[in-house]
Backbone as CSV, one residue per row, in Angstrom:
resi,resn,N_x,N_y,N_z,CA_x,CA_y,CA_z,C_x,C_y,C_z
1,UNK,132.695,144.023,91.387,133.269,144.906,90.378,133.392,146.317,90.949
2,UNK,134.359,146.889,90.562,134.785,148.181,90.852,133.747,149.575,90.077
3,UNK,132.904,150.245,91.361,132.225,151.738,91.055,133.167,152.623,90.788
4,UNK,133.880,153.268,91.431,135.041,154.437,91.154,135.709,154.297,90.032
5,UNK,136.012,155.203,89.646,136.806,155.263,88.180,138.544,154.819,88.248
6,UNK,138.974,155.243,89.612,140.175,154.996,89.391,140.379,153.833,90.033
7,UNK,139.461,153.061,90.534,139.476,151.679,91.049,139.413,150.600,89.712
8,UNK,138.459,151.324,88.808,138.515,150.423,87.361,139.978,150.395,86.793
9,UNK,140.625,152.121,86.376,141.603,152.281,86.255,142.515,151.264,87.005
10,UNK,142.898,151.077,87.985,144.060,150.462,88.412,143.968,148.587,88.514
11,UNK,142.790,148.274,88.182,142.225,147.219,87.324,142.689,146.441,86.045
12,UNK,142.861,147.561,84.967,143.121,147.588,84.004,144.357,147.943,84.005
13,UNK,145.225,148.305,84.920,146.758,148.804,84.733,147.389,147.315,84.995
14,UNK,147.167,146.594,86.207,147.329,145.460,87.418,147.204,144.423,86.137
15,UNK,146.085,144.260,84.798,146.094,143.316,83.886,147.430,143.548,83.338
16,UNK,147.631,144.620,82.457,148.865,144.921,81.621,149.723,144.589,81.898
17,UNK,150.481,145.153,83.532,151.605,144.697,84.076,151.454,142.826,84.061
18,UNK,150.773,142.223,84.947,150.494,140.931,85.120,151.019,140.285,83.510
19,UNK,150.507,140.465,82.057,150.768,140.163,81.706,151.905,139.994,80.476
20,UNK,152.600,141.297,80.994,154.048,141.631,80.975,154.951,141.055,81.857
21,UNK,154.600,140.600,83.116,155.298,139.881,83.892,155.321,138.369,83.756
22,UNK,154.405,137.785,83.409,154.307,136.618,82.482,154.733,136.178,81.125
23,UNK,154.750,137.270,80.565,155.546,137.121,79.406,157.166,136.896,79.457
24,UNK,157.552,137.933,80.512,159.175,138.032,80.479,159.290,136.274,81.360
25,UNK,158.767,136.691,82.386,158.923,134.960,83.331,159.088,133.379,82.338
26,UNK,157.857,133.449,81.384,158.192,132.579,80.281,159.136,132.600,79.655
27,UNK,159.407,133.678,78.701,160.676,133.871,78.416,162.467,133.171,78.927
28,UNK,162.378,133.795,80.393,163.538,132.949,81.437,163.233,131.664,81.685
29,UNK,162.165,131.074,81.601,161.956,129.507,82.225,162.239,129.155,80.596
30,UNK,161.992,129.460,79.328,162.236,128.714,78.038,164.024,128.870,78.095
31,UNK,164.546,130.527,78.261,166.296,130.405,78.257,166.810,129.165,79.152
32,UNK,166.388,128.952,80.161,166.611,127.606,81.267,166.569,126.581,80.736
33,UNK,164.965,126.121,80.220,164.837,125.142,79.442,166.174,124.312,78.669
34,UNK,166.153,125.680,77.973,167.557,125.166,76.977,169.084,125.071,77.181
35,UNK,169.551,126.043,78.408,170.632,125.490,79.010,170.584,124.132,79.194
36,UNK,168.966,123.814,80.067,169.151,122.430,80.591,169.472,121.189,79.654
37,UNK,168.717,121.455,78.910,168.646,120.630,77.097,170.369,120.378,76.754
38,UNK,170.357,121.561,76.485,172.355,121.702,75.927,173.055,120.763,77.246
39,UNK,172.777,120.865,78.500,173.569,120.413,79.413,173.137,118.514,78.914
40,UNK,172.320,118.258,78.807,171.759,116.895,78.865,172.292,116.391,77.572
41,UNK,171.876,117.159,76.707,172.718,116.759,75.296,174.015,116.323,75.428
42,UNK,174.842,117.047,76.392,176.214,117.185,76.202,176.693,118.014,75.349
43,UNK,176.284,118.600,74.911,176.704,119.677,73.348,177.615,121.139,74.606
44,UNK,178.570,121.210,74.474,179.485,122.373,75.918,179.346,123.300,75.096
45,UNK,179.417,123.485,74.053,179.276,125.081,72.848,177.892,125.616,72.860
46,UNK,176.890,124.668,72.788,175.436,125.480,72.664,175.538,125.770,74.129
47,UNK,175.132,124.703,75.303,175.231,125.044,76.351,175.746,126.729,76.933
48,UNK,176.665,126.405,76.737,177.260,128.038,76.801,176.737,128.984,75.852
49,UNK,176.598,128.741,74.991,176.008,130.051,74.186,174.342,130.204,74.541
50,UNK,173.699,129.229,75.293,172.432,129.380,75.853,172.582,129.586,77.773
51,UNK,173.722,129.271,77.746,173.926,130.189,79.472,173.804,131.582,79.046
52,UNK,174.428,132.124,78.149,175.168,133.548,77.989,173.674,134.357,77.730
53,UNK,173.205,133.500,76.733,171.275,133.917,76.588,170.315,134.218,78.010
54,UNK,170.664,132.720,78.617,169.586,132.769,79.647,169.899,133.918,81.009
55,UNK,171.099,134.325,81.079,171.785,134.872,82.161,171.068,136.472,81.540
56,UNK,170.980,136.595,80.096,171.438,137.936,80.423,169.566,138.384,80.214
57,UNK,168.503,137.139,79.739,167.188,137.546,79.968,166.902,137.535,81.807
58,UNK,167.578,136.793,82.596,167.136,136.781,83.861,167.950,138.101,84.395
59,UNK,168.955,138.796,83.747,169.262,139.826,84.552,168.411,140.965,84.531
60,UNK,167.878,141.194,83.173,166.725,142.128,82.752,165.401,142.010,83.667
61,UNK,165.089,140.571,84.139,163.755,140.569,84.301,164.278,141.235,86.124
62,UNK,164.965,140.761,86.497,166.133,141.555,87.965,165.819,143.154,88.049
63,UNK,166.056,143.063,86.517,166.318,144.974,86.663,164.879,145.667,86.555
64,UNK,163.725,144.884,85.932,162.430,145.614,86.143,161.992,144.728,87.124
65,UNK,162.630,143.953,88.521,161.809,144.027,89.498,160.734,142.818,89.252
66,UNK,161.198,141.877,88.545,160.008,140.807,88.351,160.783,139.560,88.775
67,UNK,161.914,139.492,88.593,162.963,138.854,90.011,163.326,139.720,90.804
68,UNK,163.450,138.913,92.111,164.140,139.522,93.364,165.890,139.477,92.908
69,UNK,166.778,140.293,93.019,167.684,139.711,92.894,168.778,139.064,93.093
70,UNK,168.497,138.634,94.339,169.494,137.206,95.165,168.547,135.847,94.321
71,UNK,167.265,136.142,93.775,167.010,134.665,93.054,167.491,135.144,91.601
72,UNK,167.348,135.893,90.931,167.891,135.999,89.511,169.699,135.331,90.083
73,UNK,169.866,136.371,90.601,171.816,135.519,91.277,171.575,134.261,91.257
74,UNK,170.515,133.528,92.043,170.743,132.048,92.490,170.383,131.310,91.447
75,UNK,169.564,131.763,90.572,169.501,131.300,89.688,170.577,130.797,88.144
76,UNK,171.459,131.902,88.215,172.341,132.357,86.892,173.533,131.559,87.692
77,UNK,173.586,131.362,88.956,174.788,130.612,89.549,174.965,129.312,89.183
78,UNK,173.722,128.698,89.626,173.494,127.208,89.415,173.318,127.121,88.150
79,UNK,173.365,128.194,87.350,173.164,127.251,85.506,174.857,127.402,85.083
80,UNK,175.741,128.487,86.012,176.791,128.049,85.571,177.737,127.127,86.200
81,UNK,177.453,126.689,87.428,177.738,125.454,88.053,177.658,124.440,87.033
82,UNK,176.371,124.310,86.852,175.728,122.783,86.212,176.388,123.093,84.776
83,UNK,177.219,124.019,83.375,177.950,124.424,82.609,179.238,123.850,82.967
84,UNK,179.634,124.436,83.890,181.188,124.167,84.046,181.369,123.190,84.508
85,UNK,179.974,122.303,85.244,180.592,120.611,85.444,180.703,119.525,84.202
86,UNK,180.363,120.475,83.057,180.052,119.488,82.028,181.678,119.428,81.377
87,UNK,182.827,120.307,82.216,184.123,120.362,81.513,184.745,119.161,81.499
């Protein structure tokens, strides 16, 4: 365990973030989830209206740095690949 004060401090910062970064990460793996769902269903209207969802929580999590963003890209690519093969 941490003596120094700002060693506790940055302890307690490292939790917060961590579980802000877990939160949003869940978040994008449930928007996925449900593309995938809509894709399997066959349903092309939800599908898309849960691409348009999942794309735009993985661009956010991009923009605070909790995706890299060539994987948020690689990611939002292949869900609209696997969308537009369902035409």
């Amino acid at each position: 365990m941490a003596n120094i004060k700002s060693a506790k401090k940055r302890i307690s910062v490292i939790e917060k973030k961590t579980l802000r970064n877990k939160m949003i990460k869940s978040r994008v793996k449930t928007a996925i989830k449900k593309v995938d769902a809509a894709i399997a269903a066959g349903d092309k209207e939800a599908a898309a209206a849960a691409l348009l969802a999942a794309t735009s929580e993985i661009s956010k999590a991009a923009s605070k740095g909790i995706y890299h963003k060539n994987t948020a890209s690689r990611k939002i690519s292949r869900m609209n690949l696997a969308v537009n093969k369902m035409a």
